[in-house]
N, C-alpha and C positions, 0 to 999 in steps of 0.2 A: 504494500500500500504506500502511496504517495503522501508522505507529510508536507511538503516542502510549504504549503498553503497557508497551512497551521499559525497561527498570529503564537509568536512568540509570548512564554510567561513575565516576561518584564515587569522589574520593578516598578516602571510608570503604568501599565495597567491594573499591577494589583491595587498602588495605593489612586487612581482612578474608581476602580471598584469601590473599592471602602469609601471614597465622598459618596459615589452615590449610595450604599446604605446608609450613611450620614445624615444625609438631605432628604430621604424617606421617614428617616426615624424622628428629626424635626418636625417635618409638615406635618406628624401623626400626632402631635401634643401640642400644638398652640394655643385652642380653643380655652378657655375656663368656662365651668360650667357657671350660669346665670349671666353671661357676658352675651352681649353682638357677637352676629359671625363678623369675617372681615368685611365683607361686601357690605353689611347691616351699618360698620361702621365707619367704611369708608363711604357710604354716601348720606351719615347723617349731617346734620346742620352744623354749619363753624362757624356758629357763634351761639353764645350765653341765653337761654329762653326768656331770663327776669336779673333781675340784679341780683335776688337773693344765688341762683346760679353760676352767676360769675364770681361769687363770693366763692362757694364750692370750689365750682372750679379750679379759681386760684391757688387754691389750695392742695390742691390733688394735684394740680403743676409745682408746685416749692416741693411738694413729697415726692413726686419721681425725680424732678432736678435731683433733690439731697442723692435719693438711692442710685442714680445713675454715678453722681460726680465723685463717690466715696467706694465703686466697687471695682473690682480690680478686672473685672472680665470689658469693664468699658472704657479701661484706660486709652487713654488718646484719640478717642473718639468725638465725632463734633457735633452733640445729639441737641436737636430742640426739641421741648413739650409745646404740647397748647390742648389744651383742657376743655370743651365746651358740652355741657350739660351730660357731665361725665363720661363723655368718650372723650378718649384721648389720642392725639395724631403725632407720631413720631415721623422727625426727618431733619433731615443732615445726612452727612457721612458717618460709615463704621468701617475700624482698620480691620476686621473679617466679619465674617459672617454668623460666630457664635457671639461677635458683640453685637452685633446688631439684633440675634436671639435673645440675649444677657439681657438688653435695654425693653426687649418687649414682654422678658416673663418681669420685668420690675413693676412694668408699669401696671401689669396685669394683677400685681398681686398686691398693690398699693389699695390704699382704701377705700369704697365707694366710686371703683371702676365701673362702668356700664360699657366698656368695649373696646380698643385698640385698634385703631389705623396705622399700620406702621409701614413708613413710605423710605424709608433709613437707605440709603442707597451702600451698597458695602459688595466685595466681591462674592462670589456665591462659593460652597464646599468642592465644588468642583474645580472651581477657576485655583482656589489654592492650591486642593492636592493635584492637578495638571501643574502648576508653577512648581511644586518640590518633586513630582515625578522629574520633570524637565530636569532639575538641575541635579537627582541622580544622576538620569541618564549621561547628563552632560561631563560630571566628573567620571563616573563609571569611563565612556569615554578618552577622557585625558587619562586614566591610567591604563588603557589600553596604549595609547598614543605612546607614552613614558616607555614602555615597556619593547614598543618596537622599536624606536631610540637605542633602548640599552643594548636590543640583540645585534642591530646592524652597527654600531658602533663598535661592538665587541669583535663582531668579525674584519670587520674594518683594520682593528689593530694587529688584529692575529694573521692576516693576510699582509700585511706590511713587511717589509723586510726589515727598516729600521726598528718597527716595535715590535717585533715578530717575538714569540714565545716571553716575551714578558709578564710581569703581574702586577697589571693595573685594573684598580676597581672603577666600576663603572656605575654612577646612580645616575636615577633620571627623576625629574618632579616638575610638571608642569612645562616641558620641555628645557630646563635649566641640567643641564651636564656638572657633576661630579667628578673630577678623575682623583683617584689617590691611591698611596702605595709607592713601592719604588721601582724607580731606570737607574740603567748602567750609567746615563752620559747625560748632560745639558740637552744636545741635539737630539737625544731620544725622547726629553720631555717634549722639548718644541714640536717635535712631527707631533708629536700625540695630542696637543692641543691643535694643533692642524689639522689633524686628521677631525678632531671632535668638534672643530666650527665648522667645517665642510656637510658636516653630515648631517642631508635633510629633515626636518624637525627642529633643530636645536635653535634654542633663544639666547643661549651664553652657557659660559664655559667658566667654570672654577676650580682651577687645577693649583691654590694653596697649596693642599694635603698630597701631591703627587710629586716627593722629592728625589735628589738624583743618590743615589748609594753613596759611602762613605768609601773609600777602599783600604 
């Protein structure tokens, strides 16, 4: 049978998978019970029915301000209330998307809520674990890169006739060359730092640690 088709097990799909049971397991607890739905509450009235209202109101705004600006799940987030005839409508920005959850179980569980509009703009569970998939992949990657560096450099030196059969080490990180250990001669360091700026991939060369034998 032919795999070749087969979507590889990748680290960026698994943790792709896992936001999306993230983002299911979210949307399935928003609600409290005796509250608006969201539709209920995002199309009720933005504004106060009577003054005594807005008195409420106000108040139910200073109470989610406090719990928003004192919890740690909303830090640096740039959230507004506004309160009217207790429903409440969150919006601004959230630095993800559990704070922007954070900001609406608070306000849901503040006092004398009638409902929750929450218009919070913030990236979705998704958009994050894609952005930390990625930047696995992406170092995953550069140590692959690192790695083919060190085998073609290695042969590199070993096929050399000036650094032939020597023993020099070879690191690689982020395309930055390593060489250390010891050469017979001056002219044996020099090729070998030659040889390792020539060699495709590399971004520099630090050959401190690669000094010439004493005799």
């Amino acid at each position: 049978m032919n795999n070749r088709n087969k979507t590889p097990n990748t680290p960026r799909n698994l943790l792709i998978a896992a936001a999306l049971v993230t983002a299911f397991g979210v949307a399935a607890c928003k609600k409290t019970d005796g509250q608006l739905s969201d539709s209920a509450a995002a199309a009720a009235p933005k504004e106060s029915s009577s003054i005594g209202k807005a008195i409420d109101d106000t108040a139910i705004t200073a109470q989610i301000k406090g719990r928003i600006a004192s919890d740690s799940r909303t830090e640096g987030s740039d959230i507004s209330v506004e309160t009217n005839n207790g429903v409440v409508t969150l919006s601004g920005t959230a630095t993800k998307s559990a704070a922007k959850e954070a900001a609406e179980e608070l306000a849901r569980s503040a006092s004398d809520v009638k409902g929750v509009d929450n218009r919070i703009s913030a990236p979705t569970a998704l958009d994050t674990f894609a952005k930390e998939a990625d930047k696995v992949a992406e170092n995953t990657g550069d140590a692959i890169a690192d790695t083919v560096i060190t085998t073609k450099l290695k042969a590199a030196l070993i096929a050399d006739e000036t650094t032939k059969g020597t023993a020099i080490n070879v690191t690689t990180r982020d395309g930055a060359v390593t060489l250390s250990g010891d050469v017979s001669s001056g002219a044996e360091r020099e090729k070998a730092i030659s040889i390792a700026t020539r060699t495709s991939g590399v971004r520099k060369v630090d050959a401190g640690a690669l000094k010439v034998a004493s005799r």
